[in-house]
C-alpha positions in Angstrom: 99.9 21.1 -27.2 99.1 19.7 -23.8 97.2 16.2 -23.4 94.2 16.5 -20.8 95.2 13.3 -19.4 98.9 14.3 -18.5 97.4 17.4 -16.9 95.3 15.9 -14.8 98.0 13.2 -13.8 100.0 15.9 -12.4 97.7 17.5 -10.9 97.1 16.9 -7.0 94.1 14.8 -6.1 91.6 16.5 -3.8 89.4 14.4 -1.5 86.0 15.1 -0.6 87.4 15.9 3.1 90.0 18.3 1.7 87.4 20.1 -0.1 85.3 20.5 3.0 88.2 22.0 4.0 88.6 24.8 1.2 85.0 25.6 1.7 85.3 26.2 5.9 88.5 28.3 4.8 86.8 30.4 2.4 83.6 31.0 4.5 85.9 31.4 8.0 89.2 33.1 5.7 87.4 34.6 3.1 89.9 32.6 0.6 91.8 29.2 0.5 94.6 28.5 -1.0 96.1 24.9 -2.6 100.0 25.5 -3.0 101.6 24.5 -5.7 98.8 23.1 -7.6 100.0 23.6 -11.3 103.4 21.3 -12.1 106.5 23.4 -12.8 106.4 21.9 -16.3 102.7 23.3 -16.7 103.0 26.7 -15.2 106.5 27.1 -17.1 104.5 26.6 -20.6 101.8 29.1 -19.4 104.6 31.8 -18.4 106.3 31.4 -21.9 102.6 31.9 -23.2 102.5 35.2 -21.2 105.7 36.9 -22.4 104.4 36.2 -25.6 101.1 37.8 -25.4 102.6 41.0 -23.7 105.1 40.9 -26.2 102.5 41.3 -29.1 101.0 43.9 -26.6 104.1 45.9 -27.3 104.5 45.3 -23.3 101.2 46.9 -22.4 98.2 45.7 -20.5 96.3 42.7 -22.3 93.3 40.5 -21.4 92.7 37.2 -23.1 89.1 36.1 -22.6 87.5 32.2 -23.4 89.7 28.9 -23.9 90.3 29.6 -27.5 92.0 32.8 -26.9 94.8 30.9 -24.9 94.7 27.8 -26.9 98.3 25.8 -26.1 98.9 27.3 -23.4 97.3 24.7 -21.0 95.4 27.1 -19.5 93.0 26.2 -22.1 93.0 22.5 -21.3 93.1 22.8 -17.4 89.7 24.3 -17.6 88.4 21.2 -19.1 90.1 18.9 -16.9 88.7 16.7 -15.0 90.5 16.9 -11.7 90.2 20.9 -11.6 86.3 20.6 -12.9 85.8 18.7 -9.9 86.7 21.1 -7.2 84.2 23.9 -8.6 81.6 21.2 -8.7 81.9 19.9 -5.4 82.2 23.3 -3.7 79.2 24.5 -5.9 77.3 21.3 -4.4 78.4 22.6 -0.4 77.3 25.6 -1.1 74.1 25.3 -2.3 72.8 21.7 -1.3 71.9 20.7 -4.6 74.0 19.2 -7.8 76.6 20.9 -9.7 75.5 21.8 -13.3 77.9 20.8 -16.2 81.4 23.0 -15.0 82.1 25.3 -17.6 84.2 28.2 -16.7 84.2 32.0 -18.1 87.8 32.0 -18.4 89.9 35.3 -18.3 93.4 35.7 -18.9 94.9 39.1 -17.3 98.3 40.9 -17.9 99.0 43.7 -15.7 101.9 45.3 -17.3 103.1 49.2 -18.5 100.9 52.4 -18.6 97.7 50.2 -17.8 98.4 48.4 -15.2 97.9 51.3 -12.7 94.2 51.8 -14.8 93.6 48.6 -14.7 93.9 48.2 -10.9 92.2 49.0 -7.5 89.1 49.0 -9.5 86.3 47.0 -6.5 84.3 44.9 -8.0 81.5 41.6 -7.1 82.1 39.0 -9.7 79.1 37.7 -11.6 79.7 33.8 -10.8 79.8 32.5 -7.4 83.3 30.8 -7.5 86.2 32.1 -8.6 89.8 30.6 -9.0 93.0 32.1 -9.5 96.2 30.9 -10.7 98.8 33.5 -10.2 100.8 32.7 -13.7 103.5 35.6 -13.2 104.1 37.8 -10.6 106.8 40.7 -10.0 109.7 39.0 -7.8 110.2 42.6 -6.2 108.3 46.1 -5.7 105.0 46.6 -6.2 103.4 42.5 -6.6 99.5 43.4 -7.9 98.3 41.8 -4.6 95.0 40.8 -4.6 92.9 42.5 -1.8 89.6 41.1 -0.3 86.8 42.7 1.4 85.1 38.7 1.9 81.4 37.4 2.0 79.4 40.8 2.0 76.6 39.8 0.8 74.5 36.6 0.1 73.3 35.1 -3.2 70.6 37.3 -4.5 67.3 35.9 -5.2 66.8 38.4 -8.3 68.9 39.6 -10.9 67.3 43.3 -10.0 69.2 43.0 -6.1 72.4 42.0 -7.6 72.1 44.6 -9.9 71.4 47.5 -7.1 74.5 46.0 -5.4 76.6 46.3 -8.0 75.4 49.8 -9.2 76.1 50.7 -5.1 79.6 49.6 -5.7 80.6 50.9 -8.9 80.8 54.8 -8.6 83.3 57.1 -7.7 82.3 57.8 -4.2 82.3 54.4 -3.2 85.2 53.3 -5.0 87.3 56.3 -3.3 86.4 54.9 -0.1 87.4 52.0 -0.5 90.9 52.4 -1.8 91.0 54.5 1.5 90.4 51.8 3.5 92.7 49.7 1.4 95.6 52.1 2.2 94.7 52.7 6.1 96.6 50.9 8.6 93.6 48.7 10.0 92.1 48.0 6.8 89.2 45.3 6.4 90.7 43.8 3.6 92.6 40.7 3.4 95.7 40.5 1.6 96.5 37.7 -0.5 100.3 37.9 -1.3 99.7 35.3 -4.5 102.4 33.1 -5.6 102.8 31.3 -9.0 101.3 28.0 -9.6 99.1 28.2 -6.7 95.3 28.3 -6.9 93.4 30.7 -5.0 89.7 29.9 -4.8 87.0 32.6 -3.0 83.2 33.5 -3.3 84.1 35.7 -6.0 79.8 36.9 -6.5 79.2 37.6 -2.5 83.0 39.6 -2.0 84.5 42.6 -3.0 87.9 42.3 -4.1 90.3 44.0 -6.4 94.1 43.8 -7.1 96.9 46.2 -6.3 98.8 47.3 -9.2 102.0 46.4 -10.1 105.0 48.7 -11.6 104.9 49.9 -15.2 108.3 47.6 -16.2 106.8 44.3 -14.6 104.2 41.9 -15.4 101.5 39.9 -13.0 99.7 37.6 -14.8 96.6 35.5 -13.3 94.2 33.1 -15.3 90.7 33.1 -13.5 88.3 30.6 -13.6 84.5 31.8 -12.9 81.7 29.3 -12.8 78.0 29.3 -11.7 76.5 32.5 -12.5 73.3 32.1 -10.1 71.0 34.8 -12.6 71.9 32.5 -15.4 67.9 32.6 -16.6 67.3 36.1 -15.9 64.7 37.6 -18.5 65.8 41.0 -17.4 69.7 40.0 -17.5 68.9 38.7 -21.1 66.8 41.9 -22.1 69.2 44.1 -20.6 72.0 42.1 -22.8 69.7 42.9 -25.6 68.8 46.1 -25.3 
């Protein structure tokens, strides 16, 4: 198993001016990118990890979700590393003015791979948690990549659980969604493409942009662990109720 320690020795130190800089690119870019971010060593541990779990999948579409469910994998200990921790924290602080809570991440591991990886894909979505990183773990060399495709900073931070809810419920139905995947396809399409590579981390406003992923073909796998943090309706009663109910 990894030691937190060694991961975060190998990981690159950010300074406060070069996290001013991810924030301007994500609010002028709609995404920033820091390349090569996870150590060959590292991301070669998390891409054995992969082929395993599709493996068990019988080569099928799987999603891990929390730390424990990718325990050794170092996935599970870069999310409580201090070095990473810190970026999400200090962007969370740019953003909104005020201190970071305690970084704690809803962590998702995704394996795009056989019959459900076209099911599993142009699906346009707002994320529930402001920030979102993504580490591209493995992606297809050739073909078809999964790319990840942003429609950035639509909307603002809702006030009320009940807004965000309306957008979301705006989003997710089948006229909508068959608009956008037209748009997606057209030739002067308002989404950014992010062509991901492995080991890099990706970082947008995953809560105020709509965003998806291409597929990828049935015989390949593309793998990306995501990092969401700061869920701004956190204390919603009706969130809770609805939960609940």
């Amino acid at each position: 198993m990894f030691d937190d320690a060694l991961i975060d020795a190998r990981l690159p130190v950010l300074s406060d001016v070069a996290i001013r800089q991810v924030f301007d690119e994500i609010d002028a870019n709609g995404f920033s990118c820091i390349p090569n971010y996870i150590h060959a060593e590292d991301l070669s541990r998390m891409q054995d990890f992969v082929a395993m779990a599709v493996a068990r999948s019988q080569n099928e579409y799987v999603v891990l979700r929390g730390s424990d469910a990718v325990l050794g994998s170092g996935m599970d200990e870069l999310a409580t590393s201090a070095q990473f921790t810190s970026i999400f924290s200090r962007l969370y602080e740019l953003a909104f003015g005020n201190n970071a809570p305690q970084v704690t991440f809803y962590q998702i591991l995704r394996c795009l791979t056989g019959k459900g990886a076209a099911r599993n894909s142009l699906i346009f979505h707002y994320d529930s948690y402001l920030i979102t990183g993504l580490i591209p773990v493995t992606i297809p060399a050739t073909g078809n990549k999964g790319d990840l495709l942003l429609f950035p900073n639509t909307r603002k931070v809702r006030a009320f659980y009940a807004t965000n809810l309306f957008d979301k419920l705006l989003l997710d139905n089948r006229i909508t969604q068959a608009i956008l995947r037209v748009l997606a396809r057209s030739r002067n399409t308002p989404f950014v493409r992010v062509q991901m590579v492995p080991g890099n981390l990706y970082l947008f406003w995953g809560y105020r942009s709509i965003h998806t992923n291409e597929p990828c073909a049935p015989d390949k796998v593309r793998a990306t662990a995501l990092f969401h943090f700061a869920d701004p309706h956190a204390a919603s009663s009706l969130k809770a109720s609805l939960r609940a109910s």
